[in-house]
Structures are given as C-alpha cells and as structure tokens.
C-alpha positions as CSV (number, residue, x, y, z in Angstrom):
1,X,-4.9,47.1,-4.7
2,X,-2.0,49.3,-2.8
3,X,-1.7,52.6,-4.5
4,X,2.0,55.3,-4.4
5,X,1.8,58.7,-4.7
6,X,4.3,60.1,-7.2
7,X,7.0,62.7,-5.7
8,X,5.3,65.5,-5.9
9,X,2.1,64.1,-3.6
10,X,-0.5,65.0,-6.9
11,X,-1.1,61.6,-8.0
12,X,-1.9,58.1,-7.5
13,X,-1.0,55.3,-9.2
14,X,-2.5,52.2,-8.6
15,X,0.1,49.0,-8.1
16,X,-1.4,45.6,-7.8
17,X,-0.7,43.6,-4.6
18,X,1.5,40.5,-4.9
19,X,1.5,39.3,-1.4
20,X,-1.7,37.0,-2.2
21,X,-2.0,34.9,-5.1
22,X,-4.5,36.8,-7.8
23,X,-4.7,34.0,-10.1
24,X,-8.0,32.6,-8.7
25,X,-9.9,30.5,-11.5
26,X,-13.7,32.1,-12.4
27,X,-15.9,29.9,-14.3
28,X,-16.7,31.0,-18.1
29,X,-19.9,28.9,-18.4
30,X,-20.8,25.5,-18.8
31,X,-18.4,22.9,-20.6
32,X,-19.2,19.5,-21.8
33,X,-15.8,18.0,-22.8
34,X,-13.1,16.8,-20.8
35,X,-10.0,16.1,-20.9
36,X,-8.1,12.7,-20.0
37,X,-4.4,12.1,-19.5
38,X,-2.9,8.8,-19.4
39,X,0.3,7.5,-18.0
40,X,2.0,4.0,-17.1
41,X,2.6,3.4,-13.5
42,X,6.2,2.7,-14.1
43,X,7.4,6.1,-13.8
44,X,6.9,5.5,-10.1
45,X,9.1,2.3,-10.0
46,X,12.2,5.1,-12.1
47,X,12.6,6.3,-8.7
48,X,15.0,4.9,-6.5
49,X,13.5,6.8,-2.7
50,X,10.1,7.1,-1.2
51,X,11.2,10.7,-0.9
52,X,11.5,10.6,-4.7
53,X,8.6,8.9,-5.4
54,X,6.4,11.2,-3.7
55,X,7.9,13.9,-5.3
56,X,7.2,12.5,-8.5
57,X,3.7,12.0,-8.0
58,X,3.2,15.5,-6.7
59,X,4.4,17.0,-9.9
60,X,1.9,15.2,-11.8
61,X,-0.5,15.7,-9.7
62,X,0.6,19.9,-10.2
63,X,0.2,19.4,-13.5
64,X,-2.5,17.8,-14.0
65,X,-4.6,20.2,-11.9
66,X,-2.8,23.8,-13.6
67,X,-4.2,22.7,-16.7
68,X,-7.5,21.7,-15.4
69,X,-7.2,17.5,-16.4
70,X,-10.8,16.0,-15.6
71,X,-9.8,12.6,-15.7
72,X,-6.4,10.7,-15.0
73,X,-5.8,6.4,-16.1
74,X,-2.8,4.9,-14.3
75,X,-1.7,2.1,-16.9
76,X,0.4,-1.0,-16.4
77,X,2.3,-1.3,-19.1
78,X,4.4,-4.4,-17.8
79,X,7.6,-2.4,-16.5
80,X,6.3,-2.1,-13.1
81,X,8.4,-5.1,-11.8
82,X,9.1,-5.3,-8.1
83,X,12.0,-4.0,-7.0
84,X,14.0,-6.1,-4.7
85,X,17.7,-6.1,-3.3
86,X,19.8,-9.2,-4.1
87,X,18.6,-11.0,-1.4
88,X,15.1,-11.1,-2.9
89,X,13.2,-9.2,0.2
90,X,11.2,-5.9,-0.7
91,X,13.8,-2.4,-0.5
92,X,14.0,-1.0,2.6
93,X,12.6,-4.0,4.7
94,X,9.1,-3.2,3.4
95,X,6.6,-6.0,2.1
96,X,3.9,-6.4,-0.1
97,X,0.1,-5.9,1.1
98,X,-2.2,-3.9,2.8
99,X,-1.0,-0.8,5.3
100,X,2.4,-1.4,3.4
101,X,4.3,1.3,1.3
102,X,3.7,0.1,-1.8
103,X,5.8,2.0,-3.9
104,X,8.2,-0.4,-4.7
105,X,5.7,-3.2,-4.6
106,X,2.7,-2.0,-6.1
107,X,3.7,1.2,-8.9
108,X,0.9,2.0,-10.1
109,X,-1.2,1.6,-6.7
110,X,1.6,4.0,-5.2
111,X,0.5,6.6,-7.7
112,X,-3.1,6.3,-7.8
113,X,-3.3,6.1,-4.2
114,X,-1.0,9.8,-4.1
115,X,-3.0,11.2,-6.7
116,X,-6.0,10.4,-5.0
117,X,-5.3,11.4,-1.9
118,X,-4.0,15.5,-3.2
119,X,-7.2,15.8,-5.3
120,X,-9.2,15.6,-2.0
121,X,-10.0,18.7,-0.1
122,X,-7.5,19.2,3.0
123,X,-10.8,19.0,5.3
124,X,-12.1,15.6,3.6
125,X,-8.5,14.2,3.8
126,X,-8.6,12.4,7.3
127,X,-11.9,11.1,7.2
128,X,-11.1,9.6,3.7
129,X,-7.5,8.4,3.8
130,X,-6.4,6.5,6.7
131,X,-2.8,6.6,8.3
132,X,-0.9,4.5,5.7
133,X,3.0,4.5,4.3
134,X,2.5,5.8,0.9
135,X,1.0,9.0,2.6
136,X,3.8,9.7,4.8
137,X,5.8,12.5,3.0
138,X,2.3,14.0,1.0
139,X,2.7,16.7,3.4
140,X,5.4,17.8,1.9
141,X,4.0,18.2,-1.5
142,X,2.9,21.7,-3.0
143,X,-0.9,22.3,-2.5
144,X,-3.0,21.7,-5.9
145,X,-4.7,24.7,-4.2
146,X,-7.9,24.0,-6.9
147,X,-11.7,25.6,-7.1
148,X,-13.0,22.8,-4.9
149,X,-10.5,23.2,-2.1
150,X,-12.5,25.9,-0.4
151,X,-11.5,27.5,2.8
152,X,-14.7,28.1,5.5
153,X,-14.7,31.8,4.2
154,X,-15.2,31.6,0.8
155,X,-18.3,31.2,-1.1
156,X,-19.3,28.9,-3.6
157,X,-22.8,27.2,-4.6
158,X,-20.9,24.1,-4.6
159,X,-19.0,22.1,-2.3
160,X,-17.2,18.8,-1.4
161,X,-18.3,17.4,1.7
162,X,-18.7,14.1,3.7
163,X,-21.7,12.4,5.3
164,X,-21.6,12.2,8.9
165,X,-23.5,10.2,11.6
166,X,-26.8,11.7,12.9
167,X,-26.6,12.5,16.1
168,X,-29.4,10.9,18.5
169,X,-31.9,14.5,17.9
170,X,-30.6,14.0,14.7
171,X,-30.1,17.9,14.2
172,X,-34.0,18.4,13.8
173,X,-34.2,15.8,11.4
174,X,-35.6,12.7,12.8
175,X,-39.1,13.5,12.8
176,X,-40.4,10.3,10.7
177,X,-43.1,11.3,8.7
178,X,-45.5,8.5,6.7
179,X,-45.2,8.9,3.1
180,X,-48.8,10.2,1.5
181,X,-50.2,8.9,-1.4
182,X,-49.0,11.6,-4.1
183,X,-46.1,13.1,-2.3
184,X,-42.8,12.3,-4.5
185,X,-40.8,9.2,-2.8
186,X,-37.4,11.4,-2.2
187,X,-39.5,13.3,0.3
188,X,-40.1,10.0,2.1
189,X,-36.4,8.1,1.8
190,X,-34.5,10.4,4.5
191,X,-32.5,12.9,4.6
192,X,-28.6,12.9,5.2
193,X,-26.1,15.2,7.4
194,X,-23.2,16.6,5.3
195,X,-19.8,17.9,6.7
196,X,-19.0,20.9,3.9
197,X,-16.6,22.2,6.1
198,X,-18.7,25.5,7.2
199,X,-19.6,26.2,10.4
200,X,-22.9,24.5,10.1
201,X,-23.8,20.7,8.2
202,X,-25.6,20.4,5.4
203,X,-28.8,18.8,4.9
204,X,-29.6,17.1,1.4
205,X,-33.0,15.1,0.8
206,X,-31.3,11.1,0.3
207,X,-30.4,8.7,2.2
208,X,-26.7,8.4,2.0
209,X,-24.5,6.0,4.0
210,X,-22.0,8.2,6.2
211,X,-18.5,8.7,5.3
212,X,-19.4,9.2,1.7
213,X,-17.7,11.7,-0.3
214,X,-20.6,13.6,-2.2
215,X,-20.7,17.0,-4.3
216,X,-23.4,19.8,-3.0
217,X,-25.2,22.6,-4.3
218,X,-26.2,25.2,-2.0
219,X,-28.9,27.4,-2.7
220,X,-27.6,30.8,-3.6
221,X,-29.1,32.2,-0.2
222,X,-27.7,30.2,2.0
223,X,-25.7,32.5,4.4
224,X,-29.4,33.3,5.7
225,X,-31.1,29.5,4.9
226,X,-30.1,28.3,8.4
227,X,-32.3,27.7,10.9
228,X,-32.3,30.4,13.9
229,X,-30.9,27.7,16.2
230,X,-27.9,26.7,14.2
231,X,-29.7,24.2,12.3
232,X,-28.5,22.5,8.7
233,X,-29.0,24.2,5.9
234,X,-30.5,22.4,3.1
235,X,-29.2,21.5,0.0
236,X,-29.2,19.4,-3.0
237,X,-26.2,16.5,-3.7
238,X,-25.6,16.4,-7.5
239,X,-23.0,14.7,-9.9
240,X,-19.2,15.5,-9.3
241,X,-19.8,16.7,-13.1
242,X,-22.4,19.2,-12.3
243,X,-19.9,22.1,-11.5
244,X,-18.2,21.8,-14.5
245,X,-21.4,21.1,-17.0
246,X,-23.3,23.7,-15.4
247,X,-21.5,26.9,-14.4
248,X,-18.0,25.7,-16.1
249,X,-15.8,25.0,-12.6
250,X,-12.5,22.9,-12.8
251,X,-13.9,20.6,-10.2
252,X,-10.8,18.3,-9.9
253,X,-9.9,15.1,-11.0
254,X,-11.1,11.4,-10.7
255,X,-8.7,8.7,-10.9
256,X,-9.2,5.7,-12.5
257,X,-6.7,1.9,-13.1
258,X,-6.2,0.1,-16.1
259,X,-4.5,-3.5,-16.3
260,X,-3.1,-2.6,-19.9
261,X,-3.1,0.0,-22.4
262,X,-5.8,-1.3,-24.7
263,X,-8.2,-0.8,-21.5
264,X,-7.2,2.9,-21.1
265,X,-9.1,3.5,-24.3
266,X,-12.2,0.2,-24.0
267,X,-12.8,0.9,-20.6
268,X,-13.2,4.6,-20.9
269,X,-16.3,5.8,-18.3
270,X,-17.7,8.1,-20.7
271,X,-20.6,7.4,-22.9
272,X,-19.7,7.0,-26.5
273,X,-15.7,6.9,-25.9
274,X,-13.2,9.2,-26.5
275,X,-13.7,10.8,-29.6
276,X,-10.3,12.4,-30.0
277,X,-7.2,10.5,-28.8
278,X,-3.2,11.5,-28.9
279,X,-0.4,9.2,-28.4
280,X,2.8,10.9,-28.1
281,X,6.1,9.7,-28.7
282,X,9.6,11.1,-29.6
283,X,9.0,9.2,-33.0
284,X,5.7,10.9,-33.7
285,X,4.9,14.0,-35.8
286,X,5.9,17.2,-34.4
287,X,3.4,18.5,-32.1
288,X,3.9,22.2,-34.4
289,X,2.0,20.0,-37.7
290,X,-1.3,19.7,-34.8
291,X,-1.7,23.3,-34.1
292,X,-0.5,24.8,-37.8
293,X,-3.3,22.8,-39.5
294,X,-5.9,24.7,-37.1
295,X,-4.6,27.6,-38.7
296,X,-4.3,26.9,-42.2
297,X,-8.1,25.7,-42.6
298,X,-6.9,21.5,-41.7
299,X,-9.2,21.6,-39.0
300,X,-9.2,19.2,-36.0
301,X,-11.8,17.8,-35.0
302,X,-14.5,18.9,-32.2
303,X,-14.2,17.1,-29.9
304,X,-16.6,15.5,-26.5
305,X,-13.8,14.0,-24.6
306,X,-9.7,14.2,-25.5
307,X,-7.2,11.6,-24.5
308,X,-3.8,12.4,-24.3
309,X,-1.5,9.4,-23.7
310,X,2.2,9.3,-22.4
311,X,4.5,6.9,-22.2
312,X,6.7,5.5,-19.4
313,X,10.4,5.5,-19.8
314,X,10.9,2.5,-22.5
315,X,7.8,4.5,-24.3
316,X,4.3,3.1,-25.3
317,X,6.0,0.2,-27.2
318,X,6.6,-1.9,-24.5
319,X,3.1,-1.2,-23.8
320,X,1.9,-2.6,-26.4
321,X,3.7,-5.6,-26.8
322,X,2.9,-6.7,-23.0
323,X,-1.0,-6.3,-24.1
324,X,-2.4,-9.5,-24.9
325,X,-5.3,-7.9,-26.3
326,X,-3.2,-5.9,-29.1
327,X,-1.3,-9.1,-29.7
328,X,-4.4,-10.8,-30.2
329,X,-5.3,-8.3,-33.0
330,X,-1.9,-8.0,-34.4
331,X,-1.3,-4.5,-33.4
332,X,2.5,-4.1,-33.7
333,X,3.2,0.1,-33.5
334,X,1.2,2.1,-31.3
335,X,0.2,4.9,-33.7
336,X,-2.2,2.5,-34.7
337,X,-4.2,3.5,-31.7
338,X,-4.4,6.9,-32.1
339,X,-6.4,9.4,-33.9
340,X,-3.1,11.4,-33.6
341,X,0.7,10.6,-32.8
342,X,2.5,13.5,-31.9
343,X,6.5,14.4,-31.0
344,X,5.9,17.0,-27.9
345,X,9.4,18.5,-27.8
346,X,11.3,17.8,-31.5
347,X,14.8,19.0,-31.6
348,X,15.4,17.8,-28.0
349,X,18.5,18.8,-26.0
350,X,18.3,16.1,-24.3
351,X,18.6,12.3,-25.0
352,X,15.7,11.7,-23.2
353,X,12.6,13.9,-21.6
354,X,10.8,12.8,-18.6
355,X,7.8,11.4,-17.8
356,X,6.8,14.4,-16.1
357,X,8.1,16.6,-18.5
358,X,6.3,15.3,-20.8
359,X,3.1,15.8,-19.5
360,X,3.8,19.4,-19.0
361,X,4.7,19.9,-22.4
362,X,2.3,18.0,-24.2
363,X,-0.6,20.1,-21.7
364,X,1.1,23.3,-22.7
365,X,1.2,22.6,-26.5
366,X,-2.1,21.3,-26.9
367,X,-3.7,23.8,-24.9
368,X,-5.2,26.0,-27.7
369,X,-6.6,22.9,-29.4
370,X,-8.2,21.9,-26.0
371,X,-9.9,25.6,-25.9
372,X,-10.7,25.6,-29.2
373,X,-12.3,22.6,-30.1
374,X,-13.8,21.1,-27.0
375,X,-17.9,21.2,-27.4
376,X,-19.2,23.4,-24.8
C-alpha cells in the first residue's frame, strides 16, 4: 500500500498499489458442489486459422477458470465434420493422426487437448505435454493465472506436482525395510519422489509410477520439515478434490469427452448425477425468470453438482437429432433434458451470440444461484 501526503505535509492518505494484481483468490471453507459446463466441439471447427482456433480455446479456457468451473465435457454433437479444400486433402497440407494438428481434423480433440494443456501448471507443462501442433501458438494465450499455478515463493499446503525417477541413493529413501507383522502395509509399499516445483522434492508414502501428475498436502511446517542435508520433505498425495472439499480452493478443472450429448449427462463422473441441469438456448425462458423466483420465495433447488449446457452454433438441436440414443427414446426438443432451459441474453442486438459469449454470460448470470444454492 503506497501512501501521499496531502499539500500541506500533515497527512497521509493511504492509496492502494495497482502495479500487481490484488485480486488473489482466498478460500472461504470447504465446498462440496461443483459446477460443470458443457460445450460441442464444433465451435472449434467455426474457425477458419490455427491462430483462430487457439484463440478460441483460450477464451474458454479464461472463462472457465474466472468463474471457478470444476469440470468441463467436450461434446460431439455431429457438426464437427472435417474440413477439407476442394481437392479433398486436410487445410493447410495437414493430415489426420497422431503428432498432427488436429484442429481441422479432430474438433473436439483440438479443444480438449488446449484446455488440457492451460489448466496445467507452467512447471508441470513439459513433462506432461509433448512438442505437438495443436500446442504451437498456446504461448500466446493469456495465463489462467489460477490457485494451483503457484510460483516457488508462495506458500500453500497444497500443490500440483509430478513423480520423478529416484535417483540411485534414492534421496535417502532406498533403505528397504521388511514389513513387521502389525505395522500398516502403506509403511511397507514405498515411497515416491515428487517434483512440486520448490527447491526441494517431495516425499509421499505410495508407490507411484513416475511422471504422474498427483495433488500434495504438505504439512503446515514444512519450510523447516526438511532434512538438514537438503533432503525431501514428506507429505501426503490426496484427491485432486481435497483442496476444494477441505479448505474450499478453486483447484482447476478436469476435462472430460463425450461421443454425444445424451452421454454428457449418463456418463457424468460424479456419484449420484447431476442433480441440477441447465440447457440454454435463445428459444428458452429468460435467464431474469431463474434468478427472480429465488427472490420471490420460487426457490431453486440445492444443489450437489450443476450442469450448464451450451450449444454450438446450429444450437443443441442438431445435438439431439445426431444422438441415436435420444432418437431411440423419441426425444425430439432438447428442453426435454433439462431441469431448466434458459435464454442467457433476451433482447439480443445481435442475430446471433457466440459460443464463447455465451459461456460468459450464462456464468455471469447464474452466478448468484451457483453461490447460493450449492451444498457446502
């Protein structure tokens, strides 16, 4: 904080520094519910250059991570057709397959694959993405910059990190010793070296194979828990979740594929399901009819985990008719699927509203509802 005397030299006044960024999340406590966005690969394939197409994965990516999204599900919603010139070869001269830019090719890989890739701390990055096409212009992209992209100076009981290979004196560790009758196994299954990116590794009771990504808790003493010759300090590896159940940390994102947009909703990774779901569509009900209710006493439901669910540029209706699974059960409209089916921006300037617009409008608007009535 910079402080200016007034004119006559008598007082201070305190002014706030703007040089650094102040807007540093702090965890409020523990919290249970997530939140899940969903979007059709397509969007990628609206965009005619791999510079645009990297752009347009970065802004969801920004989104996605300023409104602290636990969860993202690339769908294909059969508009992700290759995109060829006339003479039938792959844009730009580049094919189909692995160590190939695949945004033309592959859409919704393309965006997985970018997402992926900025969720991951800077330091993990090289170790866990190798040199490939798609990744070419992420460099370019604004940082996500989020809780778990910790710089070697700051402090926090939990980190990413990678395994690495012990060394042949194996930091210290390799002293086998025979498991005694009584003694809890995960004393006796090995212990693994984890690169946290301090100055020292980390040492965590389980054998895990190296070049694993894995989530750490250090103990709340550990800028004096290393050994006096530079040794690992211990620690425990726990569930990417833990940060976020436990002290309440936005702890990033996982990424996760779906062939259709039935799948999004059947192969959801939490137990139970999602118990509150949200199509949205410029045919839906204004988005202003959600949050009024809360206030006149229509309450919305609690909620465990919350689905939000965009559409790509021909909406969620082409979704649903290139799901054989819907057709199967005669689902025609997708409001069917939803617990609500919402218009995000009504009145629209424009004729239509992006993709990524979209996400950042429906984010923004539903935020109160997300605050409100997610179980902590």
């Amino acid at each position: 904080m910079k402080r200016e005397r007034d004119p006559d030299g008598l007082q201070e006044e305190a002014k706030p520094d703007t040089s650094k960024p102040t807007a540093v999340f702090e965890a409020a406590g523990g919290r249970a519910y997530t939140v899940s966005v969903a979007l059709p690969g397509s969007v990628i394939a609206n965009a005619l250059t791999p510079e645009l197409k990297t752009t347009l994965a970065g802004q969801i990516a920004r989104a996605l991570a300023v409104f602290c999204v636990d969860e993202i599900v690339v769908f294909d919603d059969g508009q992700s057709k290759q995109q060829r010139n006339g003479d039938g070869k792959p844009r730009h001269g580049e094919n189909e397959g692995k160590g190939f830019f695949t945004g033309y090719s592959d859409p919704n890989y393309f965006l997985m694959h970018i997402l992926s890739y900025l969720e991951t701390p800077p330091f993990l990055r090289k170790h866990l993405f190798p040199m490939h096409p798609d990744l070419r212009l992420a460099g370019s992209l604004p940082s996500l910059d989020m809780p778990h992209h910790l710089r070697s100076t700051e402090w926090c009981q939990y980190r990413e990190g990678i395994t690495v290979e012990k060394p042949a004196e194996d930091e210290g560790l390799k002293r086998k010793k025979k498991h005694k009758k009584g003694e809890p196994k995960s004393k006796s299954m090995g212990m693994s070296l984890v690169d946290v990116g301090l100055a020292q590794k980390v040492a965590v009771p389980a054998a895990i194979p190296p070049n694993t990504r894995v989530t750490i808790k250090l103990p709340e003493n550990s800028s004096t828990n290393a050994t006096e010759n530079g040794g690992p300090i211990a620690a425990l590896a726990v569930a990417p979740s833990a940060p976020r159940e436990e002290v309440g940390y936005y702890w990033g994102y996982s990424v996760r594929a779906a062939p259709s947009l039935s799948a999004v909703i059947t192969e959801c990774s939490y137990p139970g399901g999602y118990d509150l779901t949200l199509g949205t569509s410029e045919r839906g009900a204004p988005i202003t009819e959600l949050t009024n209710s809360m206030s006149e006493g229509d309450e919305v439901p609690t909620f465990d985990h919350m689905l939000i669910v965009f559409g790509g540029v021909a909406g969620l209706e082409v979704a649903v008719e290139a799901d054989v699974e819907l057709q199967k059960m005669h689902v025609k409209e997708p409001k069917q699927l939803f617990d609500y089916w919402v218009n995000l921006c009504p009145g629209q300037g424009s004729r239509t509203i992006r993709t990524e617009e979209a996400i950042w409008l429906g984010l923004m608007g539903l935020r109160e509802v997300v605050t409100s009535k997610g179980r902590r």
